[in-house]
C-alpha positions in Angstrom: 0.0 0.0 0.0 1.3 3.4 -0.7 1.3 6.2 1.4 -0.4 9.3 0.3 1.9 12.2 1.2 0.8 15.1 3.6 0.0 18.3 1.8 2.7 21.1 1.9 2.5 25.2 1.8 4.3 25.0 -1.2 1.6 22.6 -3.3 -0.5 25.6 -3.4 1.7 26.9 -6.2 0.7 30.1 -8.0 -2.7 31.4 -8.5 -3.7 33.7 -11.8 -6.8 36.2 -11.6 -7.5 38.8 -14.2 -5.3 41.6 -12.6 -2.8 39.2 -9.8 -0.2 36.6 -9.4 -0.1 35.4 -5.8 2.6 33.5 -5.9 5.3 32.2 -3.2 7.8 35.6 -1.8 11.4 36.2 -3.6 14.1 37.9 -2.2 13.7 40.2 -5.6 10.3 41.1 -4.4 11.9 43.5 -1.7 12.5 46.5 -3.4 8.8 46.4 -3.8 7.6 45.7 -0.4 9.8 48.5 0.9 7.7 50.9 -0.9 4.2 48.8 0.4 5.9 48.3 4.0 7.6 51.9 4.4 4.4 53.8 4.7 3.1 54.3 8.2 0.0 54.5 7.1 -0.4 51.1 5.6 1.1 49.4 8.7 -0.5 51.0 11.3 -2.4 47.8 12.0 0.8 45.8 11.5 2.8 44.5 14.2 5.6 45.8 13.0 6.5 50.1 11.8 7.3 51.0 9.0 10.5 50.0 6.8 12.5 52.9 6.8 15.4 50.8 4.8 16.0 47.7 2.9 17.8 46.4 5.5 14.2 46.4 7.3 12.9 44.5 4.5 16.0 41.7 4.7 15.5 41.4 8.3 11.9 40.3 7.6 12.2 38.5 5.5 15.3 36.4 7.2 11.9 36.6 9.9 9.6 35.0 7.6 12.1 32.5 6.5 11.9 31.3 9.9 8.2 31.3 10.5 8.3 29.1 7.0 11.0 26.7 7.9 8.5 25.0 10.3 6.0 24.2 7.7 3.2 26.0 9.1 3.2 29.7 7.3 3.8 30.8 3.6 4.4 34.1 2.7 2.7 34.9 -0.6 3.3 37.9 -2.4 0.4 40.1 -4.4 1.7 41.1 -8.4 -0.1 43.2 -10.5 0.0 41.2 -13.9 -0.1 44.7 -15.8 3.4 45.6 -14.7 4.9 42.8 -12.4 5.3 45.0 -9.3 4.7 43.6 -5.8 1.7 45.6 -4.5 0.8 43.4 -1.1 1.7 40.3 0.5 -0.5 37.9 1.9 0.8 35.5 5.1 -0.9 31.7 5.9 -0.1 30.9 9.5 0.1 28.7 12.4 -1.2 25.9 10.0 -2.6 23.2 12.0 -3.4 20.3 10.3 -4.9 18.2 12.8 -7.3 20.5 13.6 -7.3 21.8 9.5 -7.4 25.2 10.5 -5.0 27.8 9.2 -4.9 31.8 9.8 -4.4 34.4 7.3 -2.9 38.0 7.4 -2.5 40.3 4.7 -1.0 43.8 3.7 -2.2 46.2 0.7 -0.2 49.1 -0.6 -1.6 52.4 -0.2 -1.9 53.5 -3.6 -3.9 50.3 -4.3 -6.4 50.3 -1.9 -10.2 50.4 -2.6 -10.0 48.7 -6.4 -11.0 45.7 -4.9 -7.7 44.0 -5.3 -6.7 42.3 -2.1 -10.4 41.2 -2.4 -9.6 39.6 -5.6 -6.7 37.7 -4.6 -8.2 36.4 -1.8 -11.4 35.8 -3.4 -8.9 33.0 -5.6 -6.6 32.1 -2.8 -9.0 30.7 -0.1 -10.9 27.9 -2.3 -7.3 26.9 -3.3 -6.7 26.8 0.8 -9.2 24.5 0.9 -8.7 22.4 -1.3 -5.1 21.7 -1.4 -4.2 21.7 2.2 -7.7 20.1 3.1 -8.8 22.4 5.9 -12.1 23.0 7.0 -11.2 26.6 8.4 -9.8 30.0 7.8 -9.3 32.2 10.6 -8.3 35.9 10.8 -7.4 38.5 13.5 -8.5 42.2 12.8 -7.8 45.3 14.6 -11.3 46.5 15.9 -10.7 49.9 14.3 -9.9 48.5 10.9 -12.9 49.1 8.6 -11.5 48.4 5.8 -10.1 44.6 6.7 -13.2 44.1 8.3 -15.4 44.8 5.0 -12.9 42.9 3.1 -13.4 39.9 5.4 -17.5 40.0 5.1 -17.4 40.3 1.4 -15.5 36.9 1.6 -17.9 35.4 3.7 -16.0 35.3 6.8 -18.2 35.7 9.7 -17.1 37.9 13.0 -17.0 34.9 15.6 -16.2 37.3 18.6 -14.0 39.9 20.1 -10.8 39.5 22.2 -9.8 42.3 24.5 -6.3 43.4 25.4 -4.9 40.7 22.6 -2.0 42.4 21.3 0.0 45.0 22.5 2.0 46.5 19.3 4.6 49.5 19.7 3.0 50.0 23.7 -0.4 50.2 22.4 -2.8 47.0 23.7 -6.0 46.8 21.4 -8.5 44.2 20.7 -9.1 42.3 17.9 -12.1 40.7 16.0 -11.9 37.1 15.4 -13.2 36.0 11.6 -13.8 32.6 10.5 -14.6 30.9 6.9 -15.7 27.3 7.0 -15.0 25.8 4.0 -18.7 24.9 3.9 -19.7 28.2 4.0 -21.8 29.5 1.4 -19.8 32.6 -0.4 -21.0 35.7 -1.3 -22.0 36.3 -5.1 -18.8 38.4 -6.8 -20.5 40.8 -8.4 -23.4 41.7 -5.6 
């Protein structure tokens, strides 16, 4: 009899929508994320400030290399097919699969925000979750006082399962957080409504 081999990160490949590659990060993909990860304004709700240099962006990344070596997180990137520049990334985390649950975070640049994009890639990345690493559920951590994650994460279909108080404390600020969840046997939301 012949074992079936586990599922890995990597099997989920690239994915293709009409405007985005999400595809696995490249040390090439830096210069890019500098400009995405050097606003303040775009990481205020990170848990990390701002890149001020690329030595910032090689120090996370030697940081997500680590968090990947594990084989429970994959840091995707977010290209624009138009031009081929890095415009977001897109994190899958503390991927457990005996429980086949998996949490996702994401980032946006500025300049891109409300065209629907990190909507889009998600839109394409979550049934590929599903079926390729076999879980039954995405999970997602928000910032109570980020709107905009939080309208992203509805139009998906993920449904706010709770609040936690106090759960982080970023740069000596604590805040709380609303928990999301996407079964994958939840119904999703029609596209175009």
């Amino acid at each position: 009899m012949t074992a079936i081999p586990s599922p890995s990160l990597q099997d989920l490949g690239t994915i293709s929508t009409e405007r985005l590659i999400v595809r696995p990060l490249q040390e090439g993909d830096l210069p890019d994320l500098l400009a995405v990860n050097g606003d303040a304004q775009t990481t205020r709700f990170l848990p990390y400030a701002a890149w001020q240099h690329l030595d910032d962006a090689h120090a996370w990344l030697a940081r997500m290399r680590g968090i990947e070596a594990g084989g429970g997180a994959l840091q995707l990137v977010v290209e624009q097919r138009s031009d081929g520049r890095v415009i977001g990334t897109i994190l899958l985390f503390k991927w457990d699969a005996a429980s086949a649950r998996i949490e996702l975070g994401y980032v946006l640049a500025r300049s891109h925000w409300g065209q629907g994009l990190m909507q889009e890639a998600l839109r394409a990345l979550c049934p590929r979750v599903f079926a390729t690493l076999a879980v039954r559920r995405i999970e997602a951590e928000v910032d109570v006082d980020n709107t905009a994650s939080h309208q992203l994460l509805l139009r998906l279909g993920f449904t706010v399962e709770g609040r936690l108080r106090q759960r982080w404390v970023v740069r000596g600020r604590g805040y709380d957080v609303h928990v999301y969840g996407l079964l994958a046997t939840d119904p999703r939301p029609d596209p175009a409504g």
